[in-house]
N, C-alpha and C positions, 0 to 999 in steps of 0.2 A: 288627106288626113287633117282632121283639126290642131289648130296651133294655137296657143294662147298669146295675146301680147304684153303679158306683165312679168316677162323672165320668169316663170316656173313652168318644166317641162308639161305638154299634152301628155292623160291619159294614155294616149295610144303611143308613145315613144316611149313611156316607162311598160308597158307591155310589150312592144317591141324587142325592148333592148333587153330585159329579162330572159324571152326566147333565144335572142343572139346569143347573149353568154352563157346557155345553158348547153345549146348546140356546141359552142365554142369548145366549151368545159368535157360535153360528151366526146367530141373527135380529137381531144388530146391537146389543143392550140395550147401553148405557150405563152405568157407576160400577157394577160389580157387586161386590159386597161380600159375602165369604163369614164368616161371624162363628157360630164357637164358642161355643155356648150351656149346655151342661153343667151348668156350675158355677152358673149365676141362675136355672135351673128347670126342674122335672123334665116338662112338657110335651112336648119338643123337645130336640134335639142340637145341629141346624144351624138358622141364618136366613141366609139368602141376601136381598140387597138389589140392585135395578135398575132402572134406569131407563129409559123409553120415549121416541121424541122426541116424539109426539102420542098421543093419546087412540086414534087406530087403530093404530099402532105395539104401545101395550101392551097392548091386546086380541089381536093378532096373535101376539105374544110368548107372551101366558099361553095363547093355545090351541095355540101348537105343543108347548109345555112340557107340557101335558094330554095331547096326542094322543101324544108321544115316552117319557112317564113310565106310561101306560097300555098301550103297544104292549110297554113291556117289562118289565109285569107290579108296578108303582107306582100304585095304584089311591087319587085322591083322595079324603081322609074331607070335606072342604070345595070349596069354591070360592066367592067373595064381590066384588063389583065388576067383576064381568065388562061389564053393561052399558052401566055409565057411562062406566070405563074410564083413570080419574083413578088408581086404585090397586084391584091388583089382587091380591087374595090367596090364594096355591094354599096348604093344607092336607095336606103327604105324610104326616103324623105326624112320624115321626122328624127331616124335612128341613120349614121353612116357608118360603113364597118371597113377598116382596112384588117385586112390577111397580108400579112409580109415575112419574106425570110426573114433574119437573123441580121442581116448582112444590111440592107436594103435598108430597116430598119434603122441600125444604127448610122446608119450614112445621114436619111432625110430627119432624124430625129425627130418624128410627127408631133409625138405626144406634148416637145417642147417648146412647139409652135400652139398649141392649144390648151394647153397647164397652166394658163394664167387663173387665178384668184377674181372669185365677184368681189366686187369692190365692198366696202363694211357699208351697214345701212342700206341693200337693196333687198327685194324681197327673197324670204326665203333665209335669210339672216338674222341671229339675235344678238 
């Protein structure tokens, strides 16, 4: 998938990550958190953050998110935690989506590892 190199997300990670959260939004996920990633590493665009209410919820979650991101041509490079089901991580390239309990969640505090601020004056800022 195309990446741009002047920190604003590609195209196809903002269509991407639309579709996640829509899926998300459809199968009930919980605190979904769409967080801008650009500017801390050139891995990725988007991380998308959610939460399931049980260990089958977010297995349920992360296969409709597979089945809906493959039907429309979003083909995962990963998939990781599918079985256990505590946290669930899809791999789009451009877009990364953690599925996590409740619990899990507030343990690795993701979101606060990746909530940092673009710096003033970089693109995409006024």
């Amino acid at each position: 998938m195309p990446r741009k190199g002047n920190g604003n997300i590609a195209p196809a990670a903002s269509d991407i990550a639309a579709l996640v959260v829509a899926v998300l939004e459809d199968l009930k996920a919980e605190q979904i958190m769409r967080l801008e990633v650009t500017h801390l590493t050139s891995i990725t665009d988007v991380m998308i953050v959610a939460s399931g209410r049980s260990d089958r919820h977010v297995r349920a979650i992360s296969d409709a998110l597979l089945e809906k991101c493959k039907a429309s041509g979003y083909m995962p490079l990963g998939v990781e935690g599918f079985e256990a089901g505590e946290w669930v991580l899809v791999d789009l390239a451009d877009v990364i989506v953690h599925v996590m309990l409740p619990r899990a969640r507030d343990f690795y505090e993701i979101e606060k590892l990746w909530a940092i601020s673009r710096p003033r004056g970089e693109a995409g800022e006024h």
